[in-house]
C-alpha positions in Angstrom: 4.4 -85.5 92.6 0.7 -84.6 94.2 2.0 -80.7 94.0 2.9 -81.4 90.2 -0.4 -83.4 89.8 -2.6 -80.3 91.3 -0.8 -77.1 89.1 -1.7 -79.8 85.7 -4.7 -80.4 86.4 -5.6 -76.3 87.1 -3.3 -75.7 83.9 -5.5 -78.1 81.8 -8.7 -77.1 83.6 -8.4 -73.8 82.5 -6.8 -74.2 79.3 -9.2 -76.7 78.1 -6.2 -79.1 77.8 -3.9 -76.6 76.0 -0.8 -78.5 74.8 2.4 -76.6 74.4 5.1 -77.8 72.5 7.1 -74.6 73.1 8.3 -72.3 76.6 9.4 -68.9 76.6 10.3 -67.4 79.5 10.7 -63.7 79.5 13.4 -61.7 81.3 13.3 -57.9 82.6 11.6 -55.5 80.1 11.4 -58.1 77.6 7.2 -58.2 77.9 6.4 -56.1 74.4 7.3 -60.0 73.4 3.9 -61.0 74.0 2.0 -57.4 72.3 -0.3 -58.9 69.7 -0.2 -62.2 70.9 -3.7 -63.9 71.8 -4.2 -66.2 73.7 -5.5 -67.7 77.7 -3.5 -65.6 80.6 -3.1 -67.1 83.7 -1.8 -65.2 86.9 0.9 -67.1 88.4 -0.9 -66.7 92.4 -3.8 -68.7 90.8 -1.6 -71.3 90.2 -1.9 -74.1 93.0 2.2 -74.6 94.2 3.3 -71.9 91.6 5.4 -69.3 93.1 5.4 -64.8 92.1 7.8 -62.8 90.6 7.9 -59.5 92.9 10.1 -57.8 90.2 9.3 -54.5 88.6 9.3 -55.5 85.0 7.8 -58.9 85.3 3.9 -59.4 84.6 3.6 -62.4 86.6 1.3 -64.4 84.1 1.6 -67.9 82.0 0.5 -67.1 77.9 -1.1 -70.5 76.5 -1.2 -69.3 72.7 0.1 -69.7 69.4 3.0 -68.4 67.4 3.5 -68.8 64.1 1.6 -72.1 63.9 3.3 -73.9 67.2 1.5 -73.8 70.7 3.1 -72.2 73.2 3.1 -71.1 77.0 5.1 -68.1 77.7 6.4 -67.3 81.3 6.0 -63.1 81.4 8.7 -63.3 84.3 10.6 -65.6 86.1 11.1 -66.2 90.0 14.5 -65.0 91.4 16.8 -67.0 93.9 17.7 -63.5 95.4 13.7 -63.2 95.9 14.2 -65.9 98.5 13.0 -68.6 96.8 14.3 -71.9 96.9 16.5 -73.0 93.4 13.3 -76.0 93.5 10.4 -73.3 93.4 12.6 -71.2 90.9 12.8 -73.9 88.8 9.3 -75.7 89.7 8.1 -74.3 86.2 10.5 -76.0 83.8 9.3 -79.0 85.3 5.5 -78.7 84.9 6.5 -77.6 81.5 8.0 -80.5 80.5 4.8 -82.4 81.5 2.6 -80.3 79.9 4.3 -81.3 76.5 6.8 -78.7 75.9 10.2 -80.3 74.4 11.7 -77.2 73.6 12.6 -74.3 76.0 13.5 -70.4 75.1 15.5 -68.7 77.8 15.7 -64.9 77.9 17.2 -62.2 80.2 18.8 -59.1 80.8 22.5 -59.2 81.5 25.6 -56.9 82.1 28.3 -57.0 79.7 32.2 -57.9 81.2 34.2 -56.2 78.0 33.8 -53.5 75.7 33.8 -56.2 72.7 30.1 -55.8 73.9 27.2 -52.6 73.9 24.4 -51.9 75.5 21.4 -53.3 73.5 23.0 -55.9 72.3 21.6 -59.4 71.8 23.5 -62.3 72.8 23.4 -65.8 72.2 24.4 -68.1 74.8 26.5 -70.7 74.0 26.9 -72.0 77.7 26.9 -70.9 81.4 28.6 -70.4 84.3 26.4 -71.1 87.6 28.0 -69.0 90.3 25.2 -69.0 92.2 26.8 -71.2 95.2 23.6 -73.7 94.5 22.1 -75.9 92.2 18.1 -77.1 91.7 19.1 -80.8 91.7 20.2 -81.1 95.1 18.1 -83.2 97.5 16.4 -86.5 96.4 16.2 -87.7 92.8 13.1 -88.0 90.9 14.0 -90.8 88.9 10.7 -90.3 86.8 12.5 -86.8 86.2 15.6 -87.4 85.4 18.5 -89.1 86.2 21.2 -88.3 89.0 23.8 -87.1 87.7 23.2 -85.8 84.2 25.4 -84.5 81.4 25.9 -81.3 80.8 27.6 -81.0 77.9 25.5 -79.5 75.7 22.7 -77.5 77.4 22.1 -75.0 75.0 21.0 -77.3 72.1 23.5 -76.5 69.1 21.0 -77.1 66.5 18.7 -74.1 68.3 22.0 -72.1 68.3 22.8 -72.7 64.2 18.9 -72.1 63.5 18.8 -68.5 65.5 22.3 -67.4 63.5 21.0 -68.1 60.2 17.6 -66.2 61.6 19.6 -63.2 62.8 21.7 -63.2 59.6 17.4 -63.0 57.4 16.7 -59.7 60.2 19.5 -58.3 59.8 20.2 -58.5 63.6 24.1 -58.6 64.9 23.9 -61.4 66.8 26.7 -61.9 69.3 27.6 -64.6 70.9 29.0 -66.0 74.3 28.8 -67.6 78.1 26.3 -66.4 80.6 27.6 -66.3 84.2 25.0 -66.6 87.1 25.3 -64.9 90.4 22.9 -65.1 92.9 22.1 -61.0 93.0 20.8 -58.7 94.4 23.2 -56.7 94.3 25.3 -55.7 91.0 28.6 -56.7 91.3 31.5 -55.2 92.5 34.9 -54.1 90.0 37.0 -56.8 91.6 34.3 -59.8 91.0 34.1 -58.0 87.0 37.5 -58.8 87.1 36.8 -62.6 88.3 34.3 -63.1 85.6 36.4 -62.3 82.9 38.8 -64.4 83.8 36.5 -67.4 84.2 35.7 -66.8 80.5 32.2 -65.1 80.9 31.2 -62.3 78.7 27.7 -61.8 80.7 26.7 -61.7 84.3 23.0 -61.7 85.0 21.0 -63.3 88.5 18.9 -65.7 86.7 18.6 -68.2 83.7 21.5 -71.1 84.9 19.2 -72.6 87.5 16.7 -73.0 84.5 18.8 -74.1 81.8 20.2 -76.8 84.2 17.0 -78.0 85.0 15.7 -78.0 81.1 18.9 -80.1 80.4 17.9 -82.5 83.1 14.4 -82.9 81.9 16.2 -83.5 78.1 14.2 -80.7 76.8 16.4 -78.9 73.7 16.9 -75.4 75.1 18.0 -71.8 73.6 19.4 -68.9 75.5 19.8 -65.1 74.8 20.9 -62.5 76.5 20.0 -58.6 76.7 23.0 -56.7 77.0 21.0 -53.8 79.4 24.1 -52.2 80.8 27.8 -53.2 81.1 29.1 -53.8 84.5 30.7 -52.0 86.9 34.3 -51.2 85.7 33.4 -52.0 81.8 31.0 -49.3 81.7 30.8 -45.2 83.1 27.7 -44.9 84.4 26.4 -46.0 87.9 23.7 -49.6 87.7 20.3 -48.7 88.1 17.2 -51.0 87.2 15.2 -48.5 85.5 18.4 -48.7 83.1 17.7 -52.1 82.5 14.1 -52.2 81.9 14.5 -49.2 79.2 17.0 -50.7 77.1 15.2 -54.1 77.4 12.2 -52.3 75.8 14.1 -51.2 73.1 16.3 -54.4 72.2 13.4 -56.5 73.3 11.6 -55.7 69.7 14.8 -57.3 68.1 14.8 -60.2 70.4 11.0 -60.5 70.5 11.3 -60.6 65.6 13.9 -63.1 66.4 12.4 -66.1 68.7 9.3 -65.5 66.7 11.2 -66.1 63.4 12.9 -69.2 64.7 9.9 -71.0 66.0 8.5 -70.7 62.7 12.0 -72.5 61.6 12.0 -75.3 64.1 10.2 -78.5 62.8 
């Protein structure tokens, strides 16, 4: 709890007690998000305990501002298991969230598509997750000030976000899909065989990120939304070889959509 203590009290030091009510954590190529948006910008290695994304496509910065009349702080990149980082530091944002204030958590990130039912560029609203990442950001000791032990995870992706972002897509004319988000741990994209796997598991994504997140936001009972960035489909859906520069391009170009879209529903949420 002294680690947690020390990043809030640097966070409200420098934010002049900033109180966010709203997170939004940005995945690969999603950072035209925060164009036009004014606000205090904090590097992450300023942050006493915070951890650094390394990842081309991630800023690396906390946003204290406001959209559309809510306060928010907005993650511009996340940190990666497959960055060796431990599932707690991965996670240790959601956390110091949650005492900042914030009760409600947006989740993006860029993700291959498992069937041809979905295209590049798409924009898809999870409905739930998968974690296939082998690990979980609850294991060791419980905080019980947290959390409890073992909690419920029934509905992590909070269905009145979910009804609120359809009838906002439906407004911007934005073909929302919807589906399950599987997590693998990365770096490397996956092979034909696994593609197979997923689908059969009943995933229509695969992406190395957002699970550990979502699981965490569920623990702290904060109501949480997830989208993901169809930025290539995988191998053995798609033709072309998997490249990152792939992904951050088409993440530009969907990212407007996705950016209108969060931005409309904030203004919705009461």
């Amino acid at each position: 709890m002294e680690k947690i203590k020390e990043t809030l009290d640097y966070l409200n030091f420098k934010t002049n007690n900033f109180k966010p009510e709203i997170a939004i954590i940005l995945g690969s190529g999603l950072g035209c998000f925060c164009d036009n948006l004014n606000g205090i910008s904090i590097k992450y290695n300023e942050i006493p305990h915070f951890g650094s994304s390394s990842v081309l496509g991630h800023k690396g910065e906390l946003l204290f501002c406001e959209i559309n009349g809510k306060k928010c702080v907005v993650m511009q990149g996340r940190f990666h298991y497959y960055e060796g980082n431990s599932m707690q530091t991965a996670t240790y944002p959601i956390k110091i969230f949650k005492k900042l204030g914030v009760n409600t958590l947006f989740i993006t990130n860029a993700a291959g598509g498992l069937h041809k039912d979905l295209n590049v560029g798409d924009i898809m609203l999870i409905n739930d997750h998968i974690n296939f990442m082998g690990d979980n950001p609850l294991i060791g000791k419980n905080d019980d000030t947290l959390g409890e032990r073992f909690p419920d995870m029934s509905e992590v992706y909070t269905i009145k976000l979910q009804d609120i972002a359809k009838n906002c897509a439906k407004e911007l004319n934005i073909n929302l899909k919807e589906g399950v988000y599987l997590a693998t741990t990365g770096p490397s994209y996956e092979t034909k065989a696994e593609v197979r796997a997923y689908r059969l598991l009943g995933a229509d994504v695969v992406g190395m990120s957002s699970a550990p997140e979502a699981i965490v936001a569920s623990y702290l009972k904060m109501k949480t939304i997830g989208f993901s960035v169809v930025t290539n489909l995988a191998t053995g859906v798609g033709e072309n070889k998997l490249s990152h520069d792939e992904v951050l391009e088409i993440g530009k170009i969907s990212g407007i959509n996705l950016s209108n879209l969060i931005k409309t529903i904030i203004e919705k949420i009461d």
